[in-house]
N, C-alpha and C positions, 0 to 999 in steps of 0.2 A: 558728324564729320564724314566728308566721303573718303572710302577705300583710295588706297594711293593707285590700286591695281586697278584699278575703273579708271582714272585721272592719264594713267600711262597707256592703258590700252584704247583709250581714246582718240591721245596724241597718237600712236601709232597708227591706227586706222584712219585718221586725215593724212597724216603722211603716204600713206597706202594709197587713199583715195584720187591724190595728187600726182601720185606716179602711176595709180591706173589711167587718168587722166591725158597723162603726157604720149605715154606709151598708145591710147586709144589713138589721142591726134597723126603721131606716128603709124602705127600700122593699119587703120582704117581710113584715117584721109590721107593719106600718104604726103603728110609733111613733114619729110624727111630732114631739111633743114634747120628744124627743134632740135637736133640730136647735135651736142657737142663737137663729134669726131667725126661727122658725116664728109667725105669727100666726093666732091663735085663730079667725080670720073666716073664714079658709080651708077650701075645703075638705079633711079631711084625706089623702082617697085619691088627690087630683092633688097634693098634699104629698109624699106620701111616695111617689109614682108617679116624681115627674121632681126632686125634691130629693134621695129615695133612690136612684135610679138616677145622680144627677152624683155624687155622694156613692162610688159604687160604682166609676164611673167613675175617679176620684179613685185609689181604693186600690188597682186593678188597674193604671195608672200606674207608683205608685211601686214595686208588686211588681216592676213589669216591669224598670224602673228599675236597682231593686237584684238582680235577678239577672243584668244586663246587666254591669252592674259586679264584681260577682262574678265573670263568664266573660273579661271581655275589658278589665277595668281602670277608671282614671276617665277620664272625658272632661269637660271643660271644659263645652263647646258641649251636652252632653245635658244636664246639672245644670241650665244655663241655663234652657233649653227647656222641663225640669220643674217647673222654679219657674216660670215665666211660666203653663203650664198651667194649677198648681196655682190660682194665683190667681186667672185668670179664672175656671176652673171652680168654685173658691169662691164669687166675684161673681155668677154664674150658677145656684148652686145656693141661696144669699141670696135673690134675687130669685124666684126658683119659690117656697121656702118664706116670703116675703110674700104672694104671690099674683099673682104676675105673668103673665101669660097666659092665668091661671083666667076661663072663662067666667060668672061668676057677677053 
């Protein structure tokens, strides 16, 4: 039978891998128009400079995460920790991809 924490840390690491993914398209090819919240006023290269870079941020996280869990099981307190992450860093990348801090 396999370990439940191999089975979870699996799913998380493709979820990981996926929003590394997005994040990549965003702040490497600069298709900032991927992103949800992205407004067209902006500029697009501080878009997808600091939206794709949280974005990126984001997926190397939950990579981390789920091979964490993988090696050494689940833990309560890290799950926690991840989600709370997750959302401000979402809040935070919302707010870049409106234009928040762009000098314009």
């Amino acid at each position: 039978m396999v370990d439940p924490n191999l089975v979870s840390g699996a799913v998380w690491m493709i979820c990981g891998f996926a929003i590394v993914g997005l994040g990549w398209l965003i702040a490497v090819r600069g298709r900032v128009e991927l992103h949800a919240n992205y407004d067209e006023s902006v500029d697009p290269t501080y878009a997808a400079r600091w939206a794709g870079g949280t974005g990126l941020l984001m997926g190397v996280l939950v990579v981390a995460y789920g091979v964490r869990e993988m090696r050494y099981g689940f833990e309560p307190r890290l799950l926690a920790g991840l989600i709370v992450a997750l959302l401000v860093l979402s809040y935070v990348s919302k707010l870049f991809a409106g234009g928040f801090g762009s000098r314009e």
